[in-house]
C-alpha positions as CSV (number, residue, x, y, z in Angstrom):
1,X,-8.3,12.6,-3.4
2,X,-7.2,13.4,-0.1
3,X,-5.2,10.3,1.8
4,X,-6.4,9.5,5.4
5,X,-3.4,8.6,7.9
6,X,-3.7,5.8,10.2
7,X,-1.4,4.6,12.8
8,X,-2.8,0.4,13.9
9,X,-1.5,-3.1,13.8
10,X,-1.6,-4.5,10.3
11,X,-4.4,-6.8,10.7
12,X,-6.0,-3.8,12.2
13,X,-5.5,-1.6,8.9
14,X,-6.7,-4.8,6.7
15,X,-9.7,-5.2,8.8
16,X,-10.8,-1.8,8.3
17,X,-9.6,-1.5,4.5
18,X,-11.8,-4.8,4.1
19,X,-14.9,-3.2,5.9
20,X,-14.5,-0.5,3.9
21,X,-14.4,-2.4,0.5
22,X,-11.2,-2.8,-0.1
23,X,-11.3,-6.2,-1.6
24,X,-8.5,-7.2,-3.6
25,X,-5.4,-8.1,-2.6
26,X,-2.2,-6.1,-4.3
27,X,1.6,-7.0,-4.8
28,X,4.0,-5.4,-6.3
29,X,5.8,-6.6,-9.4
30,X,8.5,-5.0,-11.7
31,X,6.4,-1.7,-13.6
32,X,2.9,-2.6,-12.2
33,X,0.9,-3.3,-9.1
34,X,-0.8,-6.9,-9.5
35,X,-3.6,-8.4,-8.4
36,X,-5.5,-12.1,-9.1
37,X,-7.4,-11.0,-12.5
38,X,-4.6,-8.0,-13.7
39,X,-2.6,-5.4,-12.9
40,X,-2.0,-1.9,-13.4
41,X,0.8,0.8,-13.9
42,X,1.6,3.9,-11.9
43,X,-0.4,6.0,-13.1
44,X,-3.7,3.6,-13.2
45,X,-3.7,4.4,-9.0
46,X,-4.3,6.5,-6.6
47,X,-3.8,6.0,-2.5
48,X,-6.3,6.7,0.1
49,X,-5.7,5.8,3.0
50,X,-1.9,5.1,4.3
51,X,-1.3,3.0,7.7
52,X,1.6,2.7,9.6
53,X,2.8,-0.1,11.9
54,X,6.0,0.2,14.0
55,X,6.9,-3.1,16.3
56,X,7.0,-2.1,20.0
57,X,10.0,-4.3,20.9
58,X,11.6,-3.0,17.7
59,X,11.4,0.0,15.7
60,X,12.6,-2.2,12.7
61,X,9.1,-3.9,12.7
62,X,8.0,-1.0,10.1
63,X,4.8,-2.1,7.6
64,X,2.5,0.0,5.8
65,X,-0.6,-0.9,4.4
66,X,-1.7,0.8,1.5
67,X,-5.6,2.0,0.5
68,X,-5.3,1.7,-3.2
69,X,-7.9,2.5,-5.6
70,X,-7.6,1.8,-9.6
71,X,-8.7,4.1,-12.3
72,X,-10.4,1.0,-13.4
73,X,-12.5,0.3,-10.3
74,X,-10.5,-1.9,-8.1
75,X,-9.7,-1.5,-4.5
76,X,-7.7,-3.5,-2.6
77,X,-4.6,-3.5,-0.1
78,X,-0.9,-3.7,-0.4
79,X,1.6,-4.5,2.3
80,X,4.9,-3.4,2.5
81,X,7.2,-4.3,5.1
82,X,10.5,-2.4,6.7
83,X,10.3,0.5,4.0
84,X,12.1,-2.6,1.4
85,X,11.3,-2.7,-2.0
86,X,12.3,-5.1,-4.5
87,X,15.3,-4.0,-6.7
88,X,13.2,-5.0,-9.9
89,X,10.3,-2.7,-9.2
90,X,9.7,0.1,-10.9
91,X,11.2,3.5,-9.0
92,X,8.0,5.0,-10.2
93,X,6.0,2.9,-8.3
94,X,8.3,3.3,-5.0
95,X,8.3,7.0,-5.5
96,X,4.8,7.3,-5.5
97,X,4.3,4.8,-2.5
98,X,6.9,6.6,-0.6
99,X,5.8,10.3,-1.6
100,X,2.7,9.6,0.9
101,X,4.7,8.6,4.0
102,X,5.1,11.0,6.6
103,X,8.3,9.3,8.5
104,X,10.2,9.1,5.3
């Protein structure tokens, strides 16, 4: 799957993700990316589409906002703020976020 790059305000990227079916709403938690009915591990998902926010009063203000799709049908978006994961997630997961940004 190739990953579109996007550079927009967060509610920007969450508009389009939503207009483009991506319904759920993802968090991330210890080994797995969660959602209201489940979750899945890091190698149940793929990214499509990556956007990147940086505030304009301060570079600091970093977010992405993550296209993800499941191997089980699912698409929603995940938010991560200022590049800062929890400690207890899985370094898995955060490499495989991380591997897709282009500032890293």
């Amino acid at each position: 799957m190739e990953i579109i790059y996007h550079y927009a305000t967060v509610l920007k990227a969450i508009t389009e993700l939503r207009e483009k079916g991506y319904t759920e709403d993802f968090n991330l938690k210890e080994n797995s990316i969660t959602f209201n009915t489940g979750s899945f591990g890091e190698d149940e998902f793929e990214i499509s589409d990556v956007y990147f926010y940086e505030g304009e009063s301060d570079p600091d203000e970093k977010a992405t906002v993550y296209g993800i799709e499941s191997k089980f049908g699912h698409k929603g978006v995940l938010v991560t703020g200022n590049d800062a994961f929890p400690e207890s997630v899985s370094r898995k997961i955060v490499d495989k976020l991380l591997v897709h940004r282009k500032d890293k």
